[in-house]
MARMI-791623 format. One record per residue: residue number from 1; x, y, z of N, C-alpha, C in turn. Coordinates in steps of 0.05 Angstrom, whole numbers. Example, Ala and Ser with C-alpha at 12.3 -4.5 7.8 and 13.67 -1.06 7.14 Angstrom:
{1,{264,-114,156},{246,-90,156},{264,-66,156}}
{2,{257,-45,142},{273,-21,143},{258,1,157}}
This chain:
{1,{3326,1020,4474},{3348,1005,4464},{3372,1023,4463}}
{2,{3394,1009,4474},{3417,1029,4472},{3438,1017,4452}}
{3,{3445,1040,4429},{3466,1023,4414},{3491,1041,4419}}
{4,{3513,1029,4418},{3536,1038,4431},{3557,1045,4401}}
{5,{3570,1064,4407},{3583,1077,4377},{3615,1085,4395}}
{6,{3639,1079,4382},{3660,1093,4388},{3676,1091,4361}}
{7,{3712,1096,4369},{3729,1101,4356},{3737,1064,4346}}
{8,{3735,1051,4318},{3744,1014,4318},{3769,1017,4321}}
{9,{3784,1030,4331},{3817,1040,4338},{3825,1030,4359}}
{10,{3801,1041,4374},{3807,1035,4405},{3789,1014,4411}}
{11,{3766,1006,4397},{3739,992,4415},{3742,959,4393}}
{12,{3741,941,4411},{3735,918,4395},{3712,911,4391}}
{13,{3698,922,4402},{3672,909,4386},{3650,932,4355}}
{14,{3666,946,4357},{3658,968,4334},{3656,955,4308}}
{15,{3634,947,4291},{3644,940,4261},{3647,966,4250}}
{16,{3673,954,4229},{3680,966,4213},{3677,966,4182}}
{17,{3672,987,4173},{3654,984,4146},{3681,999,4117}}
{18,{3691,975,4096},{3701,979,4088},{3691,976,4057}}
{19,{3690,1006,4041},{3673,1013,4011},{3704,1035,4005}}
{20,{3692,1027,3979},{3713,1043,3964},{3698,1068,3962}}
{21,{3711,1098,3957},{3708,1128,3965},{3686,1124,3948}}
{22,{3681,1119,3920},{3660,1126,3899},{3660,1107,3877}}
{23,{3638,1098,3876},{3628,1077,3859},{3615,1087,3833}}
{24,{3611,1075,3813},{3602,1079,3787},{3562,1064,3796}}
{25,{3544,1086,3786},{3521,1070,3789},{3510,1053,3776}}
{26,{3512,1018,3784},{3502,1005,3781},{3510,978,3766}}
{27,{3540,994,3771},{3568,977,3772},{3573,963,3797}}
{28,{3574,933,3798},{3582,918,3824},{3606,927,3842}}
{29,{3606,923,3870},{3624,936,3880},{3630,915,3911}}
{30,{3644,917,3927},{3641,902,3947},{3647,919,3972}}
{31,{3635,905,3986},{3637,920,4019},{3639,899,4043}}
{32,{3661,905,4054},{3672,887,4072},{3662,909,4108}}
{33,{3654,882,4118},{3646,885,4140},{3660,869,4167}}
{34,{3676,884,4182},{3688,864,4212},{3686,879,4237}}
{35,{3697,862,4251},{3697,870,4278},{3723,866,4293}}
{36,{3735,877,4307},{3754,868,4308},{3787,886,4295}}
{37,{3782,902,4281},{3801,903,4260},{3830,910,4268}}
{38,{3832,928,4294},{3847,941,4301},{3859,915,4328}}
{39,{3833,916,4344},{3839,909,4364},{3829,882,4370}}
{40,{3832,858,4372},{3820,829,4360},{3793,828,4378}}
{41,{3775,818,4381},{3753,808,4398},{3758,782,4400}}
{42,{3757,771,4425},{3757,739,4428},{3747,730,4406}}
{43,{3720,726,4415},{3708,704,4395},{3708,671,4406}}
{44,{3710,670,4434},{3700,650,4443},{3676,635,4452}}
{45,{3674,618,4458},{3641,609,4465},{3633,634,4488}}
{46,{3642,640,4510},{3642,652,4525},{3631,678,4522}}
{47,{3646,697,4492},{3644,725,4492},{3656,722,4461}}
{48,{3630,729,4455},{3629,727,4426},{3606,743,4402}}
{49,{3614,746,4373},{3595,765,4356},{3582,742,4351}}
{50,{3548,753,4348},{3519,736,4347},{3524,741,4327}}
{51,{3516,767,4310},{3508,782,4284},{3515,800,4271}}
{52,{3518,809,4253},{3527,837,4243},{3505,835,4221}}
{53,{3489,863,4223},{3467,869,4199},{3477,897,4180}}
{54,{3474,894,4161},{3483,913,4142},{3464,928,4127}}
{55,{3461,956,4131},{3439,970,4115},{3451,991,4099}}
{56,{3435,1001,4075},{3450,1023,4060},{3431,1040,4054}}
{57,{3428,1068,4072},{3409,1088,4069},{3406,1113,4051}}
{58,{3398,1108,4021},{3401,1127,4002},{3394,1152,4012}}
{59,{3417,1173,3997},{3415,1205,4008},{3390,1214,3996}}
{60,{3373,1226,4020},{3355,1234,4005},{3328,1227,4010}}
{61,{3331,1202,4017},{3302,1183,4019},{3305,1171,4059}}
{62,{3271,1166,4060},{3271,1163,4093},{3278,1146,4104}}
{63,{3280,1111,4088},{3283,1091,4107},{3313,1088,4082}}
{64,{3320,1073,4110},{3344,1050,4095},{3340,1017,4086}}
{65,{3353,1015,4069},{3353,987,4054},{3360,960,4075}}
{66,{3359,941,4084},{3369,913,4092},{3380,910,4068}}
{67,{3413,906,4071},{3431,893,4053},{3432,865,4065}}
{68,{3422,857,4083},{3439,830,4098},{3438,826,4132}}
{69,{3433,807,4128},{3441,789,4159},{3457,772,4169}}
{70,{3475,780,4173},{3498,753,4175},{3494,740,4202}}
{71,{3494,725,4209},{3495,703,4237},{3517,688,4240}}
{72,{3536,692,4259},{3557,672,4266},{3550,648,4289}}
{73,{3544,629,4283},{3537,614,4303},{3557,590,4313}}
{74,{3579,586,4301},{3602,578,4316},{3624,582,4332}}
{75,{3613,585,4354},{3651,582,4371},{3651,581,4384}}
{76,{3668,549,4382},{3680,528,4396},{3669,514,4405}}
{77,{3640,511,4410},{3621,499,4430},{3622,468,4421}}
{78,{3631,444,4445},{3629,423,4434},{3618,412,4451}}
{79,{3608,374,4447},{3599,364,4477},{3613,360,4499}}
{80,{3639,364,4491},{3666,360,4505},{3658,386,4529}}
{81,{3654,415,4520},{3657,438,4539},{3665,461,4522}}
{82,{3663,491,4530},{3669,512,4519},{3689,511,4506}}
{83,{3697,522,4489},{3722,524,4473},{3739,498,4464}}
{84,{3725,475,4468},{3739,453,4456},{3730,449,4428}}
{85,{3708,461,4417},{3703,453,4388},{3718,454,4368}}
{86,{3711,445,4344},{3734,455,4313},{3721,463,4300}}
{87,{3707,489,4302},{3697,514,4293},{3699,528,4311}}
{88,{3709,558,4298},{3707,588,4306},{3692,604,4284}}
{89,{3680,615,4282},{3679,635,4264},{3684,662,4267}}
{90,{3697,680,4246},{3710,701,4252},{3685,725,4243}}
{91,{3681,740,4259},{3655,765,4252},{3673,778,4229}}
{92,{3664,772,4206},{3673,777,4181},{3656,778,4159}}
{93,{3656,798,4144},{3639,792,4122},{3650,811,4085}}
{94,{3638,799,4072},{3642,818,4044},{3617,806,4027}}
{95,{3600,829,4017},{3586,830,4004},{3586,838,3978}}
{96,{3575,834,3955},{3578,849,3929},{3548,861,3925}}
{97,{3553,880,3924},{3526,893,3909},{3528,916,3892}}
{98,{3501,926,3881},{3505,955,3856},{3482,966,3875}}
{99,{3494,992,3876},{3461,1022,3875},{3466,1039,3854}}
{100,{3442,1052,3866},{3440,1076,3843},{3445,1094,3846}}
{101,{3448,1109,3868},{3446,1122,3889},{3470,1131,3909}}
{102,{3480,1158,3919},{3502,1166,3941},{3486,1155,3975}}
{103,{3498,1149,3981},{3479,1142,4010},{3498,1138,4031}}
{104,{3490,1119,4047},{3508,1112,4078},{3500,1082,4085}}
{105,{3520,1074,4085},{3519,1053,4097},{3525,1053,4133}}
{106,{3512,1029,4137},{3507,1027,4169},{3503,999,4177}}
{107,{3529,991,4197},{3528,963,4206},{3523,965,4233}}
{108,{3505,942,4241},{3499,943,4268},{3518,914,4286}}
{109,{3521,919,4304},{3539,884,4307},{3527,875,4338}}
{110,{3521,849,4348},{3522,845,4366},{3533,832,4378}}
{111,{3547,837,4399},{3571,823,4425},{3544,809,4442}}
{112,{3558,771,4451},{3539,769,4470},{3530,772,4499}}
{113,{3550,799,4509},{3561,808,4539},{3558,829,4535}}
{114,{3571,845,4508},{3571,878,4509},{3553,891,4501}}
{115,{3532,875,4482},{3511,897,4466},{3520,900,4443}}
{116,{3490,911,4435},{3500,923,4402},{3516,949,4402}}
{117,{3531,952,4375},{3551,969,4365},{3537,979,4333}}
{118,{3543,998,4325},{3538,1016,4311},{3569,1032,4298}}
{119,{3564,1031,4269},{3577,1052,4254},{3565,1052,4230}}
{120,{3578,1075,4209},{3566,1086,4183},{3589,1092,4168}}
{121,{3591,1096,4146},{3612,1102,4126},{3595,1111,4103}}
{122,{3603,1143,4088},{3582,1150,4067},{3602,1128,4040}}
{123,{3577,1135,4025},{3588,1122,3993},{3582,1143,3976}}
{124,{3601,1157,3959},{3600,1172,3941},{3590,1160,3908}}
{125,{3568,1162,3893},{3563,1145,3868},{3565,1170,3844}}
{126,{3570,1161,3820},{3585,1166,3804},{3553,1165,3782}}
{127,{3547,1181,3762},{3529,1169,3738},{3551,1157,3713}}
């Protein structure tokens, strides 16, 4: 399996993983997840994000957590033809959650032409 990683500056299909520098443990917090951010991705029936999965791998320990599965399954598809529907959905997400724990988060995203994409962002936690 090949997962593909660059700069979300330059690459549209990169998610991007947005946490605040350092959290308090076990205090709620939110983490926003897109695609897109810099540089838009369609998002048409045609060429479009399936999924974005979200994991958070405590420092320290072997496996990482499943935070989430998100599935976008609208856009535009109607009986009419491609892109005539009245739904899009935008590869977007925000989560709330607490750890206990400094770790890394890691979103995986999938394009349905380009493949999966890959990035990480650490989380600094606080006692």
């Amino acid at each position: 399996m090949f997962i593909q990683k660059d700069d979300w500056k330059k690459e549209k299909h990169m998610p991007v993983i947005e946490v605040p520098a350092q959290v308090k443990a076990g205090e709620a917090f939110q983490v926003k997840v897109s695609i897109g951010k810099e540089i838009p991705h369609p998002n048409t029936t045609e060429h479009h994000i399936d999924w974005i999965d979200l994991y958070f791998h405590p420092e320290g320990e072997k496996f990482p957590h499943q935070v989430g599965h998100f599935a976008f399954t609208a856009h535009g598809e109607a009986v009419t033809g491609p892109n005539q529907g009245p739904v899009y959905t935008q590869p977007e997400l925000i989560v709330t959650l607490k750890v206990s724990k400094p770790g890394t988060f890691q979103a995986l995203s999938l394009c349905n032409i380009h493949g999966l994409w890959e990035s990480e962002q650490a989380l600094a936690v606080t006692v």
